[in-house]
C-alpha positions in Angstrom: 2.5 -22.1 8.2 4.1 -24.4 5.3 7.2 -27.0 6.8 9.7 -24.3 5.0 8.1 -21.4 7.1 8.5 -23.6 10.0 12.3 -23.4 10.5 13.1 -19.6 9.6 14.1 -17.6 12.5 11.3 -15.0 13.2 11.9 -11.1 12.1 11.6 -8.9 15.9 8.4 -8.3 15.2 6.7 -11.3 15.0 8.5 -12.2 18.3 6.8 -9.2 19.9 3.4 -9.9 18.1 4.1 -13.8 19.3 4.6 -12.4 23.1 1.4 -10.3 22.8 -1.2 -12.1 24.2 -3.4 -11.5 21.1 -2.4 -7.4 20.7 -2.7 -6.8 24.3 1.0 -6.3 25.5 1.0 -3.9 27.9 -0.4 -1.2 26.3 -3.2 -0.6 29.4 0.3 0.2 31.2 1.6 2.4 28.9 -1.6 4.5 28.3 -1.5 4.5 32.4 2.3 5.8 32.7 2.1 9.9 33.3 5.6 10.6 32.9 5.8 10.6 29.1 3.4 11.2 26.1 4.3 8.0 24.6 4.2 4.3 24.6 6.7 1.5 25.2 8.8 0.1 22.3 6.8 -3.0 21.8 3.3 -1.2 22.6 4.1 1.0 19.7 4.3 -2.0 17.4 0.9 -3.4 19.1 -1.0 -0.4 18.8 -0.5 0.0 15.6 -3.6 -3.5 15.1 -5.9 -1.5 17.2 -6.0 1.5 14.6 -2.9 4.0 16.0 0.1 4.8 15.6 2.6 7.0 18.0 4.0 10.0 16.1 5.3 13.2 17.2 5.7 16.8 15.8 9.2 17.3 13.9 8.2 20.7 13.1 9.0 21.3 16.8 11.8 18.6 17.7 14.8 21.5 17.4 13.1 23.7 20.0 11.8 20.7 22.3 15.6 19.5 22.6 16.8 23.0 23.6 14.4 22.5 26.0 15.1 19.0 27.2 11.6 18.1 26.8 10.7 14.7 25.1 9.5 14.7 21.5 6.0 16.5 21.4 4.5 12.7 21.0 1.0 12.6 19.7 -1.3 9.8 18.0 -2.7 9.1 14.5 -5.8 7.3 14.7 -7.6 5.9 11.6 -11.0 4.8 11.1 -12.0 1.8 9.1 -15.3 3.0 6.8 -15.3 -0.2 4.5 -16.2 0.8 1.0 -16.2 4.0 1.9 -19.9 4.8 2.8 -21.0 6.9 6.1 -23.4 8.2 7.3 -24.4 12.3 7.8 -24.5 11.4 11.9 -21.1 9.5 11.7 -19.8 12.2 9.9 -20.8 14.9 12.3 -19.3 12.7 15.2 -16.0 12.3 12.8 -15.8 16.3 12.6 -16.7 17.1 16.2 -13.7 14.5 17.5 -11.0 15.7 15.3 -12.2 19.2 16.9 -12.2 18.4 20.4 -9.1 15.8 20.6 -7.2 16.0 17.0 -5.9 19.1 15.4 -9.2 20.6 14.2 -8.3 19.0 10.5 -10.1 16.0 9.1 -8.0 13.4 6.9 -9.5 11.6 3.9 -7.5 9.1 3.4 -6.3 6.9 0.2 -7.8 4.2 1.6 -11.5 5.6 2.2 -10.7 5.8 5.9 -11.0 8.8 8.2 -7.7 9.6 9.7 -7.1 12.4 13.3 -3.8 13.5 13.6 -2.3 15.2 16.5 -4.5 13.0 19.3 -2.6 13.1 22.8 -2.6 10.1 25.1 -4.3 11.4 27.6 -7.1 11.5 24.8 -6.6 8.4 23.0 -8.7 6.0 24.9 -11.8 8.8 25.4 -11.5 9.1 21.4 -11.6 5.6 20.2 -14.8 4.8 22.5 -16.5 8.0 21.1 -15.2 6.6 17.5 -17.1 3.3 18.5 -20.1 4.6 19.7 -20.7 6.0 16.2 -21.0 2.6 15.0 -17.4 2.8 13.2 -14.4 1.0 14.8 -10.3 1.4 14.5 -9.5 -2.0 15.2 -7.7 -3.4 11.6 -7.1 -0.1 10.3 -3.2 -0.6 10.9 -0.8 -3.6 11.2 -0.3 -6.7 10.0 -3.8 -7.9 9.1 -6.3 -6.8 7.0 -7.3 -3.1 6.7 -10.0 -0.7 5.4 -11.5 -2.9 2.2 -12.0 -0.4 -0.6 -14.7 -0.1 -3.0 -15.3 1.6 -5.7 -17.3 5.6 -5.2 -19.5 5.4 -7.8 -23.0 4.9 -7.5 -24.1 7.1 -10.4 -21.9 5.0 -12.8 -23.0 1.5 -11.8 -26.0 -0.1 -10.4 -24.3 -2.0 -8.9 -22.7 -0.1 -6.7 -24.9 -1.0 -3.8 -24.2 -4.9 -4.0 -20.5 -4.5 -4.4 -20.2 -2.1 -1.5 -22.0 -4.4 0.8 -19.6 -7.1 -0.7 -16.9 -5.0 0.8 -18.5 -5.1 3.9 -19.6 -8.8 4.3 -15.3 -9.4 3.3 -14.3 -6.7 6.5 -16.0 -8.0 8.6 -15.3 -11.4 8.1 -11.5 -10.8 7.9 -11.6 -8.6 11.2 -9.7 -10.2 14.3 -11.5 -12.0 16.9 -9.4 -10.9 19.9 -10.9 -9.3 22.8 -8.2 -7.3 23.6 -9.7 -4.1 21.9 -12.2 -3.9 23.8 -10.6 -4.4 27.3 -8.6 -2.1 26.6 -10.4 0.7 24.8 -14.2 0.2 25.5 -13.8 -1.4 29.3 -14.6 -4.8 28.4 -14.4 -7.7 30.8 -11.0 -9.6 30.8 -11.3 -13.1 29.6 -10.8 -15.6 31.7 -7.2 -17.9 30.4 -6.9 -15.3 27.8 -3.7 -17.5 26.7 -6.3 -20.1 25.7 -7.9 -17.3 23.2 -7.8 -17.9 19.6 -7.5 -16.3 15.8 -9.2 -19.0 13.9 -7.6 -16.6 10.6 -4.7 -15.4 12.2 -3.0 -17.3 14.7 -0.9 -15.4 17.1 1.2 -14.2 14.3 -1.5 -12.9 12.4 0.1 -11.9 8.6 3.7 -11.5 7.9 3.0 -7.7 6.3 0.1 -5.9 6.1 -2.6 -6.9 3.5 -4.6 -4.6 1.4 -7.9 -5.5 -0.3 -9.9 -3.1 -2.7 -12.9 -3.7 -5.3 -13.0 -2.0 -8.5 -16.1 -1.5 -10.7 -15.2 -0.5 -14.3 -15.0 1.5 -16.2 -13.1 3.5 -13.5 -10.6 2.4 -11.4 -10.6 4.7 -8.3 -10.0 2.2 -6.1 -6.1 1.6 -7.6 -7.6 -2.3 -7.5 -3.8 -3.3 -9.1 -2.0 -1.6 -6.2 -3.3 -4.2 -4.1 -2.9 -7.0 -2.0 -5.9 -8.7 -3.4 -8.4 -7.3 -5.8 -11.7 -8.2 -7.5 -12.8 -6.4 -10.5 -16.7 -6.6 -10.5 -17.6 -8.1 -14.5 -21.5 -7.0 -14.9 -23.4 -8.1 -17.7 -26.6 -6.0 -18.6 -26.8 -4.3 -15.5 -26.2 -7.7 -13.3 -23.4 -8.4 -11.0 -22.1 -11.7 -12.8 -18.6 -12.6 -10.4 -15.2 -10.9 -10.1 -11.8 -11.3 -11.7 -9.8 -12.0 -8.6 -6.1 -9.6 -8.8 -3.3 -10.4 -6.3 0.1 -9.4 -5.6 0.1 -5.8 -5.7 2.1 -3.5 -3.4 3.4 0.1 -3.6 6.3 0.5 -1.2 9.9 -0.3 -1.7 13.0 0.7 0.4 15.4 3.2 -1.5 18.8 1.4 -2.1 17.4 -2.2 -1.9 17.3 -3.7 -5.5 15.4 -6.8 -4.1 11.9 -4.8 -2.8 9.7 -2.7 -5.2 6.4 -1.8 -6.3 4.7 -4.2 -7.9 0.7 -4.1 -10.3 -1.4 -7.1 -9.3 -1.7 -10.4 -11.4 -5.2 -11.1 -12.8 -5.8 -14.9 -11.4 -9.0 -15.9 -12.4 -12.7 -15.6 -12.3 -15.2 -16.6 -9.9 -19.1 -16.4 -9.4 -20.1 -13.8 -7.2 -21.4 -15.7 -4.8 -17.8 -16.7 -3.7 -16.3 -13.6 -2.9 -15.8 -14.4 0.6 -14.5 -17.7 0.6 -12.0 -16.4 -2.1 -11.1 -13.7 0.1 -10.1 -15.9 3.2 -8.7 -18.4 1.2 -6.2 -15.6 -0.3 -5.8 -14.5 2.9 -4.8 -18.0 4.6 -2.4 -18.4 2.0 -0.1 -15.1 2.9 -0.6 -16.5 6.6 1.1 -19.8 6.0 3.6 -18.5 3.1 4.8 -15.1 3.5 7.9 -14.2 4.7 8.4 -14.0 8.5 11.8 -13.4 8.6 12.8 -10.0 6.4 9.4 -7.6 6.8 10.8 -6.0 4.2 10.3 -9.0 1.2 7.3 -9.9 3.7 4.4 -8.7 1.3 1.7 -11.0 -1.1 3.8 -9.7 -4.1 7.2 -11.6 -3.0 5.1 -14.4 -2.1 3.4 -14.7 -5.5 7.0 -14.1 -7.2 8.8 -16.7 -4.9 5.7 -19.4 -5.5 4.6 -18.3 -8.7 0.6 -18.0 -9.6 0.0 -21.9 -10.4 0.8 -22.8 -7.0 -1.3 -20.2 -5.8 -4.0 -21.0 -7.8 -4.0 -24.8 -6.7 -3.4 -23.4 -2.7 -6.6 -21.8 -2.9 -8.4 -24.8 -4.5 -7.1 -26.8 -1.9 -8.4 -24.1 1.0 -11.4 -23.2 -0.1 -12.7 -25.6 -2.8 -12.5 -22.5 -5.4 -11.5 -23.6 -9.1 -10.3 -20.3 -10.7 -12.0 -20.0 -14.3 -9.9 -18.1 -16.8 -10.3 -14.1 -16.0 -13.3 -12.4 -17.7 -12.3 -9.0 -20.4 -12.8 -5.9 -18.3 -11.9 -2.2 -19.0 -10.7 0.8 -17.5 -10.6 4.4 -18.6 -9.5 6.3 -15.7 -8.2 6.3 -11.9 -10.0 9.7 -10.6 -13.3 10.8 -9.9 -15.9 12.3 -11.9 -16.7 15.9 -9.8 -19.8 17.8 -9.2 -23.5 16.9 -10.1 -24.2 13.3 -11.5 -27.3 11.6 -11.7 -27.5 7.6 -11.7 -29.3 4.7 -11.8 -30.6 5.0 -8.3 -32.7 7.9 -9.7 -30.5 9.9 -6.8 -28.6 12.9 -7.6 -24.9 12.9 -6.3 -22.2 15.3 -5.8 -18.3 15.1 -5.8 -16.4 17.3 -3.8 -12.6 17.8 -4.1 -10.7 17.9 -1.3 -6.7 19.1 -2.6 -4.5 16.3 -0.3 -7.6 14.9 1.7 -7.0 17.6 4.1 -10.3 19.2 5.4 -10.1 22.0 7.2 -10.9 25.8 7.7 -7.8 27.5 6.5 -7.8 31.1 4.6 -11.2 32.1 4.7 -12.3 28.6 2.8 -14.7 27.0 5.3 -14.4 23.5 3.2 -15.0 21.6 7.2 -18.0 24.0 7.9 -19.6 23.6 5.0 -19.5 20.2 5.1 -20.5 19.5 8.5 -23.4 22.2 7.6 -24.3 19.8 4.6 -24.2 16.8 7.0 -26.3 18.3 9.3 -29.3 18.1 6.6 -28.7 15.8 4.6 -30.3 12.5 4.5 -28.4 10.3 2.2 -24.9 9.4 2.7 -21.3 10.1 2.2 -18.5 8.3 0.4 -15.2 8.8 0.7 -13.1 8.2 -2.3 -10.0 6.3 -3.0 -8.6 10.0 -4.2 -9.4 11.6 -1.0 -12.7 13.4 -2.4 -15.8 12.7 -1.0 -19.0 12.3 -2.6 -22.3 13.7 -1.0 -24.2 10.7 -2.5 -28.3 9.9 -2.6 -29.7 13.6 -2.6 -33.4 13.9 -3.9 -34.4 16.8 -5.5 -35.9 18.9 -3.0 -32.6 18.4 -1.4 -30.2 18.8 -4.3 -31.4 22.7 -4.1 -30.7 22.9 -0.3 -26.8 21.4 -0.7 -26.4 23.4 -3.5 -27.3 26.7 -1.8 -24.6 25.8 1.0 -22.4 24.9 -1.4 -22.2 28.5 -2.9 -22.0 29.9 0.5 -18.8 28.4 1.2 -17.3 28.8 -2.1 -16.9 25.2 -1.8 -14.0 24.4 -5.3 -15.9 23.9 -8.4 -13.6 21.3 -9.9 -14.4 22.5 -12.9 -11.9 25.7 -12.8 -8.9 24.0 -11.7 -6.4 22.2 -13.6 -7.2 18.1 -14.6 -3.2 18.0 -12.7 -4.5 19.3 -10.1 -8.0 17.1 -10.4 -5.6 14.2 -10.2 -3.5 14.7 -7.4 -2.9 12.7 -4.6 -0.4 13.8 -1.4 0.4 11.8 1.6 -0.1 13.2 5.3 4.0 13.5 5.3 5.6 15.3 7.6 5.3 17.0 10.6 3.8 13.8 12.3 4.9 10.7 9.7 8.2 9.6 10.8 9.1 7.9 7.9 8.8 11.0 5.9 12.1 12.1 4.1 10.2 15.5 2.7 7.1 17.3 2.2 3.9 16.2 0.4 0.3 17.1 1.2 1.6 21.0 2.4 4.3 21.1 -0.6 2.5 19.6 -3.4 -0.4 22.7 -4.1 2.3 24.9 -4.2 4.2 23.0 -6.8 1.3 22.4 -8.8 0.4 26.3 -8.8 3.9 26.0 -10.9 3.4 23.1 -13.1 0.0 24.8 -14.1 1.9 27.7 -15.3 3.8 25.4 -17.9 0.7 24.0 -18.7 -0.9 26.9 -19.6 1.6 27.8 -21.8 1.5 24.9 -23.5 -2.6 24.7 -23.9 -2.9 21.7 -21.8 -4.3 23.1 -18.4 -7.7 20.5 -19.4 -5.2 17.4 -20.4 -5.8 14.9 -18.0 -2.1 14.1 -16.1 -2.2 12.2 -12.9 0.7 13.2 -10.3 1.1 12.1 -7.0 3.7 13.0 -4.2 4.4 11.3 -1.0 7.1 11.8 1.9 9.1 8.5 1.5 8.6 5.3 -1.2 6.4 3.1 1.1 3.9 3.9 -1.3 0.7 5.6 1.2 -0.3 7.9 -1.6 0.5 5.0 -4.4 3.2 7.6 -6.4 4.2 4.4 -8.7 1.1 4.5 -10.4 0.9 7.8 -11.5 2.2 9.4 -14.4 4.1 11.9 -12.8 5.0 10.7 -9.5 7.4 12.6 -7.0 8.5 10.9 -3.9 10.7 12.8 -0.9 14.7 11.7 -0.7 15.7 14.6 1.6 13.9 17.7 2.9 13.2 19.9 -0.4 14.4 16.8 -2.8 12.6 14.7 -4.6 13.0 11.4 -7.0 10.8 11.9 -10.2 9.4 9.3 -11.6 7.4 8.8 -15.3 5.3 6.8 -17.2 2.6 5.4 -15.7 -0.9 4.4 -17.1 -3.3 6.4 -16.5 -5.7 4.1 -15.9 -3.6 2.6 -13.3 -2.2 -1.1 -14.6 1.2 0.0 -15.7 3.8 1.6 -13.2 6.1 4.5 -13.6 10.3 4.6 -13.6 12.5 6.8 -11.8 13.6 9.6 -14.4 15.7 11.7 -11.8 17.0 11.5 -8.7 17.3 14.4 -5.9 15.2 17.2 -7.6 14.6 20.6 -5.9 11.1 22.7 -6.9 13.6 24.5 -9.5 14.8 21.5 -10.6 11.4 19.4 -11.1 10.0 21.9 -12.7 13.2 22.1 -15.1 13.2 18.4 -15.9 8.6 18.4 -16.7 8.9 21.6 -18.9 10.5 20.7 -22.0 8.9 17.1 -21.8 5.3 18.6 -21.6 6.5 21.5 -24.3 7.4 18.4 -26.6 4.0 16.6 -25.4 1.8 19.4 -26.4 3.6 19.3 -30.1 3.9 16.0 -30.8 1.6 13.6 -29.0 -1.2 11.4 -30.8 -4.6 12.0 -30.7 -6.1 10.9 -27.1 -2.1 10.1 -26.2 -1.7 9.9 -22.3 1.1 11.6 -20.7 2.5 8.5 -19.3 2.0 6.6 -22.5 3.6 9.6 -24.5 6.9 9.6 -22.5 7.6 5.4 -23.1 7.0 6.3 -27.2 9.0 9.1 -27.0 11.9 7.1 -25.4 11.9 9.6 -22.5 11.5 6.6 -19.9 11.1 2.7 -20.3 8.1 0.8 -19.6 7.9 -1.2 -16.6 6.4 -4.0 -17.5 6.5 -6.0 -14.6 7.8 -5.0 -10.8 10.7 -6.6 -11.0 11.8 -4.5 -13.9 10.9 -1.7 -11.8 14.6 -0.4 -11.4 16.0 -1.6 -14.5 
């Protein structure tokens, strides 16, 4: 921590996180206590390092007061999967826990992790130990450290998918926290002796101001939203060889509605480095949001204040000074799109690879589609792998031949979506969990947005533009889980059934969007797109994005820069 860090009064949180005893609180009390579902106050902020957070069901919270019962409290728990790539077995054991102790759904999340909703305490412990005997872990997947480390899903694009994604790995693991406490407490592991005397050689006992998001992007696609990051590295290959990265930091979706002085915020490209350095850079960016971040306002406590308080020349001389790094000027790079490329692809592995869409990451067995069955039928055979994607899809990656007509058959038996007959909308579509269980949800997202797109396709249609790539993205609140900003129609909740509307993002993810309208019902939202994509269908360019049309048009200004972002 710098000498100005030194004399700030610390935000309530990092007290309790100071008091913790390295995560451990008393959280092996709370889990013990059998007269309520939930945890103590400061548990609930520990909890959230070891993978968890405490929620409960709103959609029941009316009929539980007339009751005088407690909220229905319940747990999220989210497992890390760095760079996305599982195995069939882990797989299976993912499916068969959010059976037996979730809600029976399975959540792909934005951040290629697995997510359970709906877990009850009694269950909690019984579920993370199952989650760990899988060879897959919680701990990091929340709180003020760093979480799931994405990587690019594309092994049919890039040979060199396979070194990148073990890059991703070699970073998480590094970056993971040393204390024992998740294992006393989850997995029965022996106390250590003068536990106060236990160290974070990263971390300290405050570990990070903010959380810290890191994600690797291969181009030409950017499905990893590599700018909406923390830190970033964009892999520059050269004749099929993994050269180095261009190393992105400051990025940061969330902002707080009414607060001029936090918003989103694309990443700053800093420099290049060799490959080889990847996870020295890494920890050095890290250290440097340890000992400068804000510790006093969580809410100006992210990378992307620090880097606009300090500015990028200090930063790039800090992590000289950490980790002996000299930052090269940034190598050219391009992208050409966010999503994923769906159904059969073959690639440079000589394995065949499929892309399943999964509408709001939400797998489950709902209206006669069997989308968990048939998955968990698939991963009962198969003997390649699975990656999850940074749009909640999943790819059923490394089939051979023999077994490309095996998946397939199973695939038709289920019906399992054919991307290919719905809408490029609703191909790039991202919803947050939202509500019942987020309690920071103002509205609906993954349950409300389907519906809404059954209506935007309808203008579309009209219009001839059903196969005109349009990102949109809707989440319950602005702190950014399903990365609205960056999409080129993004609708965020303000109330239940209201929704701010924002335009003009890139579609290849390195330009944000700007609110258009505030408080918009279904009726309304659909009011406000139609004459804009009526006007887009006559008078765009050739190859014109949507987001790029509405800036020329003069519907929206460009946000060049996040703190422009509300001007």
């Amino acid at each position: 921590m710098d000498q100005e860090q030194k004399n700030i009064t610390l935000s309530p949180i990092e007290v309790i996180k100071e008091k913790s005893d390295y995560l451990r609180g008393t959280i092996k009390e709370s889990l013990g206590d059998p007269l309520t579902g939930g945890l103590r106050k400061d548990d609930q902020v520990l909890i959230k390092f070891h993978g968890t957070y405490q929620q409960q069901d709103r959609d029941l919270d009316d009929e539980r007061k007339r009751q005088k019962l407690e909220p229905l409290y319940s747990f999220l728990i989210r497992v890390r999967v760095p760079g996305g790539v599982t195995t069939p077995q882990q797989w299976l054991s993912m499916d068969r826990l959010s059976e037996e102790y979730g809600d029976q759904t399975l959540k792909l999340t934005t951040r290629q992790a697995f997510q359970f909703h709906g877990v009850l305490k009694r269950n909690l412990k019984t579920t993370i130990q199952e989650i760990n005997k899988s060879l897959l872990d919680t701990i990091a997947a929340c709180g003020d450290v760093n979480r799931n480390v994405m990587c690019s899903a594309n092994p049919f694009e890039s040979s060199v998918h396979g070194e990148v994604a073990e890059d991703a790995k070699r970073i998480s693991a590094h970056l993971t926290p040393q204390t024992n406490a998740y294992h006393e407490i989850w997995l029965d592991g022996k106390l250590v002796d003068g536990g106060e005397k236990e160290e974070e050689p990263l971390y300290g006992k405050l570990y990070l101001p903010r959380k810290f998001k890191i994600a690797i992007a291969i181009p030409p696609r950017n499905d990893t939203d590599v700018l909406s990051n923390d830190l970033g590295f964009i892999a520059i290959v050269e004749n099929g060889k993994l050269l180095g990265y261009n190393v992105t930091v400051g990025g940061g979706m969330a902002y707080t509605f009414g607060n001029i002085e936090t918003y989103p915020r694309t990443a700053d490209v800093a420099g290049y480095f060799p490959k080889e350095q990847i996870v020295d850079v890494a920890e050095a960016v890290l250290i440097f949001q340890r000992d400068h971040g804000n510790r006093s306002e969580r809410k100006n406590a992210r990378l992307k204040y620090t880097i606009d308080r300090l500015g990028l020349d200090f930063f790039n001389a800090e992590i000289k000074r950490t980790s002996g790094v000299q930052l090269a000027p940034p190598k050219e790079y391009r992208f050409d799109s966010m999503g994923d490329k769906y159904g059969w692809t073959t690639g440079a592995d000589g394995f065949w690879h499929y892309t399943v869409f999964v509408e709001g990451g939400k797998l489950a067995d709902r209206n006669g589609y069997l989308a968990k069955t048939a998955l968990r039928e698939i991963a009962g055979i198969h003997q390649g792998s699975f990656i999850l994607t940074g749009n909640q899809n999943v790819v059923i990656a490394r089939v051979t031949n023999d077994q490309k007509v095996v998946i397939e058959k199973l695939l038709k038996k289920y019906r399992i979506i054919e991307a290919s007959g719905i809408s490029l909308l609703r191909q790039n579509s991202i919803a947050c969990a939202a509500l019942p269980y987020c309690g920071l949800a103002f509205a609906e997202a993954e349950r409300y947005l389907p519906t809404l797109i059954d209506r935007i396709d309808k203008v579309l249609e009209a219009n001839g533009l059903l196969q005109t790539p349009i990102s949109i993205r809707m989440t319950g609140c602005p702190n950014g889980c399903g990365r609205p900003f960056l999409s080129e129609i993004g609708l965020v909740g303000r109330a239940p059934g209201l929704y701010n509307l924002y335009l003009g993002a890139a579609f290849v993810g390195d330009r944000l969007n700007k609110l258009y309208k505030e408080m918009l019902s279904g009726d309304e939202i659909i009011n406000a797109l139609s004459p804009i994509l009526e006007d887009y269908a006559l008078t765009r360019t050739q190859d014109e994005y949507f987001g790029d049309f509405v800036i020329r048009k003069g519907y929206i200004k460009a946000t060049t820069e996040g703190k422009n972002f509300h001007s």
